[in-house]
C-alpha positions as a Markdown table, in Angstrom:
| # | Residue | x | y | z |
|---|---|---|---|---|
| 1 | Unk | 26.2 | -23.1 | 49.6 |
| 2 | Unk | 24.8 | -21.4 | 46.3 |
| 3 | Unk | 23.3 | -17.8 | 47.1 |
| 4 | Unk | 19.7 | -17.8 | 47.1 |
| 5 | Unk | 17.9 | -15.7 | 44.6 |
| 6 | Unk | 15.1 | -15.4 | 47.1 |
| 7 | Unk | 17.9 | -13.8 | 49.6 |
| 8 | Unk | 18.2 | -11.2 | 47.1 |
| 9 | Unk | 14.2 | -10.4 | 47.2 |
| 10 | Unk | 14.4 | -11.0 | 51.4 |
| 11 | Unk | 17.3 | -8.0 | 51.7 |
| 12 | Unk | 15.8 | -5.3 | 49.2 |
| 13 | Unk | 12.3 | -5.9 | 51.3 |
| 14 | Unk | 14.1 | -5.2 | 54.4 |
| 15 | Unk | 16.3 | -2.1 | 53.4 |
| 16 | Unk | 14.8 | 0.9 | 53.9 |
| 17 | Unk | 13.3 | 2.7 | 50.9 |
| 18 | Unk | 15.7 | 5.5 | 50.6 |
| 19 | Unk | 18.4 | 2.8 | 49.9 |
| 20 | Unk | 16.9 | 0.5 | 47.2 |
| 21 | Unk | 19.1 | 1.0 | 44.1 |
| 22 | Unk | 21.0 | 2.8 | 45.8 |
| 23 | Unk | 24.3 | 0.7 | 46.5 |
| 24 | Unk | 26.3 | 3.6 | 48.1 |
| 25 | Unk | 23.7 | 4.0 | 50.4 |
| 26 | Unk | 24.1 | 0.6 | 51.2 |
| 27 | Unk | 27.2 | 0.2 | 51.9 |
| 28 | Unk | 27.4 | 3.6 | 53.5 |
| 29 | Unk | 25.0 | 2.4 | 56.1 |
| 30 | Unk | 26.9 | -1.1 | 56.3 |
| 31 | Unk | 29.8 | 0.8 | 57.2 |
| 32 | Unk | 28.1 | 3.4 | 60.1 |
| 33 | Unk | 26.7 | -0.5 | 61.8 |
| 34 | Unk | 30.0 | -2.1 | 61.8 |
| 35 | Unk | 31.5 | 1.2 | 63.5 |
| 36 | Unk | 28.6 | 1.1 | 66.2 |
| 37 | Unk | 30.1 | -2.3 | 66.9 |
| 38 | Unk | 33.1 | -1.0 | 67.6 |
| 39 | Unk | 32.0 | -0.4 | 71.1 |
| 40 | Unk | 32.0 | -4.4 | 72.0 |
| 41 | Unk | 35.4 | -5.0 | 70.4 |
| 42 | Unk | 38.5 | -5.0 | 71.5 |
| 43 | Unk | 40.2 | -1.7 | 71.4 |
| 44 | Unk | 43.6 | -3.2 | 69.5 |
| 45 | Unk | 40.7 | -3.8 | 66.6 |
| 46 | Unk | 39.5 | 0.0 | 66.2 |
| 47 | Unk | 42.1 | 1.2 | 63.9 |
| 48 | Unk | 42.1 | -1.6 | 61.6 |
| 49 | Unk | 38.5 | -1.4 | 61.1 |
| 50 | Unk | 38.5 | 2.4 | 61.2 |
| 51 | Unk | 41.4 | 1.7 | 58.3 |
| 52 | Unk | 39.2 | -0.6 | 55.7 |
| 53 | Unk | 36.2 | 1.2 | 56.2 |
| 54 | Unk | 37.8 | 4.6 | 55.4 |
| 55 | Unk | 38.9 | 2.6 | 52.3 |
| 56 | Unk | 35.4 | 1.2 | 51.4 |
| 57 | Unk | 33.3 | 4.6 | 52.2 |
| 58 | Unk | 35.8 | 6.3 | 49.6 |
| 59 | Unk | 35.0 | 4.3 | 47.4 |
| 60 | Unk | 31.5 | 3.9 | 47.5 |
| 61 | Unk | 31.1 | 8.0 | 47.5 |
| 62 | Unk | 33.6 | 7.9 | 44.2 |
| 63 | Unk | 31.0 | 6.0 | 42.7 |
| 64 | Unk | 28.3 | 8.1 | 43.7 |
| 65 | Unk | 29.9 | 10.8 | 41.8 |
| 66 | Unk | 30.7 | 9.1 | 38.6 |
């Protein structure tokens, strides 16, 4: 299925303000969510995620500084 352009419009009128051309913040807050599910996951899963989204924060704060 073909992304929607309308999806687009439907997820910048649901982040919060604060984030909106902001893709750092984005992904920043994507990343602090998916570690609050950590709680209903099984433990053996923790460092793995802990792992790629160590990874994907450093990154999106590199590209805050550039």
């Amino acid at each position: 299925m073909e992304p929607d352009a309308r999806d687009d419009d439907r997820s910048a009128a649901t982040e919060p303000a604060a984030d909106r051309g902001q893709p750092a913040a984005r992904e920043l807050r994507a990343a602090a969510a998916e570690l609050a599910s950590l709680a209903d996951r099984p433990l053996e899963e923790h460092v793995g995620v802990y792992e790629r989204l160590h990874a994907q924060m450093q990154t999106a704060l590199r590209s805050v500084a550039e």
